[in-house]
C-alpha positions in Angstrom: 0.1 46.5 -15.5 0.7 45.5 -19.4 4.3 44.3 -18.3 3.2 42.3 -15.2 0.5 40.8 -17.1 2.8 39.4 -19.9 5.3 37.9 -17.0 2.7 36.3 -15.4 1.3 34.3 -19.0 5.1 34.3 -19.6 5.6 32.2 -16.4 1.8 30.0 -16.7 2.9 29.2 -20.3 6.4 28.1 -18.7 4.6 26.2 -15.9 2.0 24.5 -18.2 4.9 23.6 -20.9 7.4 22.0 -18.0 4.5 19.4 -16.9 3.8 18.0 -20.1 7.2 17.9 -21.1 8.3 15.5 -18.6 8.8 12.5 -20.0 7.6 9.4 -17.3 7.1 5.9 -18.7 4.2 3.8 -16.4 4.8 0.0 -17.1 1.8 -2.3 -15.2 2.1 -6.1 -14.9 0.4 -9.2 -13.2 1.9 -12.6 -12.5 -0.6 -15.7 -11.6 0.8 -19.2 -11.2 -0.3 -22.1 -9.3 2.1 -25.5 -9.0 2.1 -28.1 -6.5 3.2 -26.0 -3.4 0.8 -23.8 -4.3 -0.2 -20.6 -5.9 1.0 -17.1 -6.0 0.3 -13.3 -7.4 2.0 -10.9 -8.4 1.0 -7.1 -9.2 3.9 -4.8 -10.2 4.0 -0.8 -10.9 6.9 0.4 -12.6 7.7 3.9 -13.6 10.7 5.5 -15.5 11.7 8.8 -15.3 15.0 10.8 -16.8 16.8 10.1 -13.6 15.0 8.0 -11.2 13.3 4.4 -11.8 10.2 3.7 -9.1 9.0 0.1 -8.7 5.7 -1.1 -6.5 5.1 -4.8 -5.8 2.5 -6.7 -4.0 3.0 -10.3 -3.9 1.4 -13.1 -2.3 1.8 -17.0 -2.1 -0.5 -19.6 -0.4 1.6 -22.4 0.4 0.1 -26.4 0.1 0.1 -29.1 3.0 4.0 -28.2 4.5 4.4 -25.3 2.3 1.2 -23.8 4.3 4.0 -22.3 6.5 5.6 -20.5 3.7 2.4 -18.4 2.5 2.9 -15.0 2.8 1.8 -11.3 1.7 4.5 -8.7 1.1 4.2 -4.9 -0.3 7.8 -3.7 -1.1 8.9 -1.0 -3.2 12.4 0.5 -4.8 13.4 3.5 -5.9 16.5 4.2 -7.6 18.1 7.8 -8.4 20.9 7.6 -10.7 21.1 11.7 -10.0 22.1 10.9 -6.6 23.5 7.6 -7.2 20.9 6.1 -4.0 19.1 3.1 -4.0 16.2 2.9 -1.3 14.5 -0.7 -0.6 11.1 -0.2 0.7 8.6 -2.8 2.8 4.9 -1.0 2.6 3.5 -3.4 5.5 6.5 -2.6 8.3 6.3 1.2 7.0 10.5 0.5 7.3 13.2 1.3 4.4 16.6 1.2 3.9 18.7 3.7 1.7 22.2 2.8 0.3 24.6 4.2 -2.1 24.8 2.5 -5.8 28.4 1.2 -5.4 27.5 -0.8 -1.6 24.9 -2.4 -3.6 27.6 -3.3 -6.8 30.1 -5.0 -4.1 27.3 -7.0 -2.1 25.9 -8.2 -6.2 29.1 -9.0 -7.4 29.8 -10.9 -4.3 27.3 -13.2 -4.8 27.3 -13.9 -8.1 27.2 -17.5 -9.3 29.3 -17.9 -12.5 28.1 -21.7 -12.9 24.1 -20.3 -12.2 24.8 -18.1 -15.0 26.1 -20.0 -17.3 23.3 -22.9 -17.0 21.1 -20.0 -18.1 22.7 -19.1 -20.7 22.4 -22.7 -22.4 19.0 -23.2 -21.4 18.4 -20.3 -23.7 19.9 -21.3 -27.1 17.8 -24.5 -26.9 15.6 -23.8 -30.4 12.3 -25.4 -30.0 9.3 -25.5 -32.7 7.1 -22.8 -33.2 4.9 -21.0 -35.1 3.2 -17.1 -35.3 -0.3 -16.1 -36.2 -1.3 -13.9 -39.4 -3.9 -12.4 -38.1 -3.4 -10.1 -35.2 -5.9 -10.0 -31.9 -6.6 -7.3 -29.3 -5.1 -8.7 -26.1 -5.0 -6.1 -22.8 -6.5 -3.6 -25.1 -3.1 -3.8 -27.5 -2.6 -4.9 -31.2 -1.2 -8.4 -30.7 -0.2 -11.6 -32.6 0.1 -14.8 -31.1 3.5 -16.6 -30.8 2.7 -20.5 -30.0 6.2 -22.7 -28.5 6.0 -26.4 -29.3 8.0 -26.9 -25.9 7.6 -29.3 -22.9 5.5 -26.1 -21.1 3.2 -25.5 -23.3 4.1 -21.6 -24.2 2.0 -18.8 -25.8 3.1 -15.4 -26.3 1.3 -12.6 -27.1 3.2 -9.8 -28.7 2.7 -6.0 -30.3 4.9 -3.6 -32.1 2.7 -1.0 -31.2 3.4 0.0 -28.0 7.6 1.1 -28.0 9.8 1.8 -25.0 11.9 5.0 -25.1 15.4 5.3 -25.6 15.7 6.3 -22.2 13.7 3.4 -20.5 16.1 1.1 -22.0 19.0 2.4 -21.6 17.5 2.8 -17.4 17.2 -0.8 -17.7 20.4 -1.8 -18.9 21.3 0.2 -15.9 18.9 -1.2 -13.1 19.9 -4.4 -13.9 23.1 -4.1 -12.5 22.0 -3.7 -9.1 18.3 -5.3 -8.9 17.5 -8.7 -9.9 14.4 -8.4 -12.0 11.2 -10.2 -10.8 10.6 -11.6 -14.4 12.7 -11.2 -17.5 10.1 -11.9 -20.2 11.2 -10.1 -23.1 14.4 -10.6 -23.7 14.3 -14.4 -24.5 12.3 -14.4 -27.8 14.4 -13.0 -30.2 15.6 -16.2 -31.2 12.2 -17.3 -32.6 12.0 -14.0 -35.0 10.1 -11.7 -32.8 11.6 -7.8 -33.7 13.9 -6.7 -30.8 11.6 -4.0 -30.6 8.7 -6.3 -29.6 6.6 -6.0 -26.1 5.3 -9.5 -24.7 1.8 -8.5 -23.8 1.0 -12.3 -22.0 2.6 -15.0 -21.8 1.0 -18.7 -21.2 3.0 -21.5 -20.4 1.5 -24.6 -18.7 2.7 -28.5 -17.8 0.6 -31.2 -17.0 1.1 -32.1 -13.4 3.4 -29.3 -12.9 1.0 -26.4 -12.8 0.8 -23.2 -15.1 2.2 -19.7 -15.4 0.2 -16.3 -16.5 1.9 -13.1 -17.1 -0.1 -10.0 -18.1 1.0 -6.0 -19.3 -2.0 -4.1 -17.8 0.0 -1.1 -19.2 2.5 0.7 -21.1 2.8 3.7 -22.2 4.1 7.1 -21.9 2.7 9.7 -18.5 3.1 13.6 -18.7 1.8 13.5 -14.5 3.8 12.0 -12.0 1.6 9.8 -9.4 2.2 10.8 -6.1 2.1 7.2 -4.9 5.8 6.1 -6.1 6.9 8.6 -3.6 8.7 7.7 -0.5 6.1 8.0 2.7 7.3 10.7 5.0 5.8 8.1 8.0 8.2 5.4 7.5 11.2 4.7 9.4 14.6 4.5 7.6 16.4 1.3 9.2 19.8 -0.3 8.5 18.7 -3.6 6.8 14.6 -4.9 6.3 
């Protein structure tokens, strides 16, 4: 009885230490912008984990006099398993997905990609503008932040922490993911050039144009998980079709 006894706190000790050992990274953002087509949102959930990357997205657009006909609502999803080298594109509202191998989706990306596009980009990004920081830090989304203003034709304001840091292993995933989804919004990456520690999470971002309309982006959340929420699994209900 002494022996089972130890096996079985042997085996809870196990179970208890495998949960909060796993190491899942929850990232939750918001988008708001309005222009004169009209306005859209955006709520994103994105979670990291050793192998797989998990990404939930609502979006919607109301569309303006003829861009009425473009408004829309859309629930997609993606989950990507580097263990099994699979990719599965999800659309919540048709309760339909598609699932394809890591290499089709390398062929179809480098198919169409647009070395002129690209390029353009590129510049646009070494153009150096004015700006200044703030000394004194504010609490923005519940995180540390200081305030990054952009003397620029939009109008930009960043809000940015050192607090909250990304694992090794979320950005090397990203690195990663990158080759074979086209991010919704690459924030973080362009600031470097004003100073900002590599390091550095962009909180919110402001940028705004008079006649033009304005742009709000929003981190609800970052930071490191021990559970795993059921909800970035695939549903069993939905049906697995060739293309959405």
């Amino acid at each position: 009885m002494a022996s089972s006894s130890k096996v079985n706190i042997f085996l809870i000790s196990l179970l208890i230490g495998t949960i909060y050992s796993q190491n899942n990274f929850l990232v939750e953002t918001s988008v708001t912008a309005s222009f004169k087509m009209g306005s859209m949102k955006t709520e994103t959930q994105t979670l990291y984990t050793q192998q797989d990357y998990f990404s939930k997205v609502k979006f919607s657009f109301k569309g303006k006099g003829v861009a009425r006909l473009m408004s829309r609502d859309m629930h997609n999803g993606i989950i990507i398993s580097f263990e099994d080298s699979t990719i599965k594109k999800i659309d919540y509202k048709k309760k339909k997905y598609t699932s394809n191998t890591l290499n089709e989706i390398l062929k179809d990306k480098k198919k169409e990609k647009n070395d002129n596009q690209n390029e353009d980009i590129e510049n646009d990004e070494n153009i150096m503008n004015t700006f200044t920081i703030s000394e004194n830090p504010e609490i923005i989304n519940g995180f540390k932040t200081y305030k990054l203003t952009i003397d620029d034709k939009n109008s930009t304001e960043v809000w940015f922490t050192e607090e909250s840091i990304e694992p090794m292993y979320v950005k090397k995933m990203k690195e990663d993911i990158n080759k074979f989804v086209d991010s919704f919004f690459n924030i973080s990456g362009s600031f470097n050039k004003y100073g900002i520690n590599e390091n550095a999470i962009i909180i919110k971002l402001s940028s705004s144009s008079e006649g033009e309309g304005n742009f709000n982006y929003n981190i609800i959340t970052h930071k490191k998980i021990n559970e795993f929420p059921e909800k970035f699994l695939l549903p069993k209900k939905l049906k697995k079709v060739k293309k959405l």
